[in-house]
DRENDO-1510 file (C-alpha; in Angstrom, 1 decimal, always signed):
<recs>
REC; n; res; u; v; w
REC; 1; UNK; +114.0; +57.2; +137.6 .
REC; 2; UNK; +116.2; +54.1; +136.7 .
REC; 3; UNK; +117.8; +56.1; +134.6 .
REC; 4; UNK; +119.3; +59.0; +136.7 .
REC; 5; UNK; +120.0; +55.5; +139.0 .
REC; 6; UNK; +121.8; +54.1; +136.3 .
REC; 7; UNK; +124.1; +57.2; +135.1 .
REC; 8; UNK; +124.6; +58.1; +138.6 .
REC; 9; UNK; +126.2; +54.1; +139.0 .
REC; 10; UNK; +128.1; +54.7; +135.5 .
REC; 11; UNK; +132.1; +55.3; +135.3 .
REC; 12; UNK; +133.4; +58.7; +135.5 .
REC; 13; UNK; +133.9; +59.3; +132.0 .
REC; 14; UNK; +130.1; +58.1; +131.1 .
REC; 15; UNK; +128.6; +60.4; +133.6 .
REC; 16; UNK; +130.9; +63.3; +132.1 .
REC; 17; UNK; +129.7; +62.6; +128.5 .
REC; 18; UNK; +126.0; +62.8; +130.3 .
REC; 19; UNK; +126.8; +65.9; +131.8 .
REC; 20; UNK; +128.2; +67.6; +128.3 .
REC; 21; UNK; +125.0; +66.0; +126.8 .
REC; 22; UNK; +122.3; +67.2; +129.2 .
REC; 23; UNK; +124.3; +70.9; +130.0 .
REC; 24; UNK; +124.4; +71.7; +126.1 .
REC; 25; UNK; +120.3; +70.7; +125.5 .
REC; 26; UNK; +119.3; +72.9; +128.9 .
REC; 27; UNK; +122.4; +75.3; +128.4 .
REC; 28; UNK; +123.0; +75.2; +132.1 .
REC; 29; UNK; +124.6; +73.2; +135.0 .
REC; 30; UNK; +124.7; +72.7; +138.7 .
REC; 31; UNK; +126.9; +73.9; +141.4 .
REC; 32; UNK; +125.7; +73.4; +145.2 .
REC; 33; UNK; +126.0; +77.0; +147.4 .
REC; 34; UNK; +125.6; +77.9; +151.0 .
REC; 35; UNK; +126.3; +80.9; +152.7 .
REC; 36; UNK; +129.7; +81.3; +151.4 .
REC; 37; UNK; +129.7; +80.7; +148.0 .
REC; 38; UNK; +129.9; +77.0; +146.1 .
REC; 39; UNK; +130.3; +74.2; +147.7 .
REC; 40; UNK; +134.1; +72.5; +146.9 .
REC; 41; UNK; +135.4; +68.9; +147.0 .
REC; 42; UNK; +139.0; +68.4; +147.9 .
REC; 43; UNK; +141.2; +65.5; +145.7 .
REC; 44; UNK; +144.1; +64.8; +146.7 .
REC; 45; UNK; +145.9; +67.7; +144.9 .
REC; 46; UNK; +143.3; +70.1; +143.9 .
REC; 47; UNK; +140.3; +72.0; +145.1 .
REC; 48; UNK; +138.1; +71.4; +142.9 .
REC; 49; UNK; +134.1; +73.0; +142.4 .
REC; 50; UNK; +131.5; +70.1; +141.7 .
REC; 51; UNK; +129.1; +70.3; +139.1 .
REC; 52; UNK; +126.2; +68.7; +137.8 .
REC; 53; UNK; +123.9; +68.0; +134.6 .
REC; 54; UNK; +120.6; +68.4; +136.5 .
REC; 55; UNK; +119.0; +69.8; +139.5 .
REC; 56; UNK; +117.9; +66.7; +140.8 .
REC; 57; UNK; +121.7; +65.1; +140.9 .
REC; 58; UNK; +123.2; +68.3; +142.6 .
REC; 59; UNK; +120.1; +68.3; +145.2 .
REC; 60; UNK; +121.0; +64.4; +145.5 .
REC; 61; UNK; +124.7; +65.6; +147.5 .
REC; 62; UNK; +123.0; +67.9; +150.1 .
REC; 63; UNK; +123.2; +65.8; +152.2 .
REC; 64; UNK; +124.9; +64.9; +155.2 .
REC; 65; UNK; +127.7; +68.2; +156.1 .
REC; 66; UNK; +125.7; +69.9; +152.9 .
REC; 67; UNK; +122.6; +69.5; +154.6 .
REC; 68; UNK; +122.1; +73.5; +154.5 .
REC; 69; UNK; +123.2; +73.8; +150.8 .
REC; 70; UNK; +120.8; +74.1; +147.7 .
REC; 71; UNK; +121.3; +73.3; +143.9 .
REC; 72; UNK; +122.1; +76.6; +141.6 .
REC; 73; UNK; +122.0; +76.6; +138.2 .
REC; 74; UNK; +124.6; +78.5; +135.8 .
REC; 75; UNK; +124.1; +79.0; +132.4 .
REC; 76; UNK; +126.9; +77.9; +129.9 .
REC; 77; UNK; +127.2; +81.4; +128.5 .
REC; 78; UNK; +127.9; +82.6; +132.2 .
REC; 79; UNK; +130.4; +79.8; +132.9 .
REC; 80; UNK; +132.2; +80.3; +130.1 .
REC; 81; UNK; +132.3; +84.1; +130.8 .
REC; 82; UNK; +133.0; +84.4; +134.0 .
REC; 83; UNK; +133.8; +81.1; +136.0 .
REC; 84; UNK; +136.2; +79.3; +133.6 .
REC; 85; UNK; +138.6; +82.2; +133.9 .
REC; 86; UNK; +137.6; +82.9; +138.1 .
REC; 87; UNK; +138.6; +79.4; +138.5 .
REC; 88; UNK; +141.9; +79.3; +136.7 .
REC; 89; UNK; +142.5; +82.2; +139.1 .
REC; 90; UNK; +141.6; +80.9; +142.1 .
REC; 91; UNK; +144.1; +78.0; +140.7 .
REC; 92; UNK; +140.4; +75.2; +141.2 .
REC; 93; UNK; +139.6; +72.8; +139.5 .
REC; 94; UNK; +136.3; +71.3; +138.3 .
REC; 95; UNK; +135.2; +67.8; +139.4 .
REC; 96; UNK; +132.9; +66.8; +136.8 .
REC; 97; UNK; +129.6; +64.8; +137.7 .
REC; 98; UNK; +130.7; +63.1; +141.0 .
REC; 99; UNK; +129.0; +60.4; +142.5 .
REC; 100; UNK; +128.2; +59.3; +146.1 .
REC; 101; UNK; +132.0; +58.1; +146.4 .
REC; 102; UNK; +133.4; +61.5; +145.3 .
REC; 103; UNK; +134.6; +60.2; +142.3 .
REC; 104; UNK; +134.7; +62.3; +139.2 .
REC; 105; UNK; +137.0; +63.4; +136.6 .
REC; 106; UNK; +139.1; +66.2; +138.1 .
REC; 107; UNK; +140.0; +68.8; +134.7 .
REC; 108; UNK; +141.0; +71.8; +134.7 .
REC; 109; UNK; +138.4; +75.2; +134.0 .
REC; 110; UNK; +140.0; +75.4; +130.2 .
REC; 111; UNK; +139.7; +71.1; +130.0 .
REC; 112; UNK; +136.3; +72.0; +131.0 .
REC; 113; UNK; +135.5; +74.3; +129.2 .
REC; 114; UNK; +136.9; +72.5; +125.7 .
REC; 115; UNK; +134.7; +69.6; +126.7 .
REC; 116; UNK; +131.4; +71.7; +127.0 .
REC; 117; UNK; +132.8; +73.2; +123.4 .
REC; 118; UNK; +133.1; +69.9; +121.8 .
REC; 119; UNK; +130.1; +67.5; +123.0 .
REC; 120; UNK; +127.2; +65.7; +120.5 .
</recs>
């Protein structure tokens, strides 16, 4: 487990490589949902939709106000079909791999979307 510990504790940019990594080799990422749809984080200018490379790290957030929310996995092919162009509509944003503080890198569904492309 030090592992998730220690890429949950890495800098935004580190835990979005990790994401790209982990989301290409199971061809799937997290979102949490409730009741109304996916959860959504707010940054100062964007709403943004939270995802995640694992179960385990999405599950990690329901916590707290997201007590009643469970981890949902999308695969890539989906995402790329239907949510990166649903969230350029919906004018959102992705936040990619946040931690406990919130912090993640905010990009837009197309940023996204040409980072899942590229990867390693």
């Amino acid at each position: 487990m030090s592992d998730a510990n220690n890429i949950a504790k890495a800098d935004s940019h580190s835990r979005m490589q990790y994401l790209i990594k982990e989301s290409k080799a199971q061809n799937q990422l997290w979102i949490l949902i409730d009741d109304d749809g996916c959860v959504m984080l707010n940054s100062e200018d964007e709403d943004c939709v939270p995802v995640w490379p694992s179960k385990e790290f999405a599950d990690a957030w329901a916590t707290g106000d997201w007590l009643h929310c469970k981890a949902e996995a999308i695969s890539l092919n989906k995402w790329r079909s239907r949510w990166t162009e649903g969230l350029t509509g919906d004018e959102l944003y992705v936040a990619v791999f946040p931690n406990e503080q919130e912090e993640g890198l905010i990009l837009s569904p197309y940023e996204f979307e040409d980072a899942l492309g590229k990867g390693r």
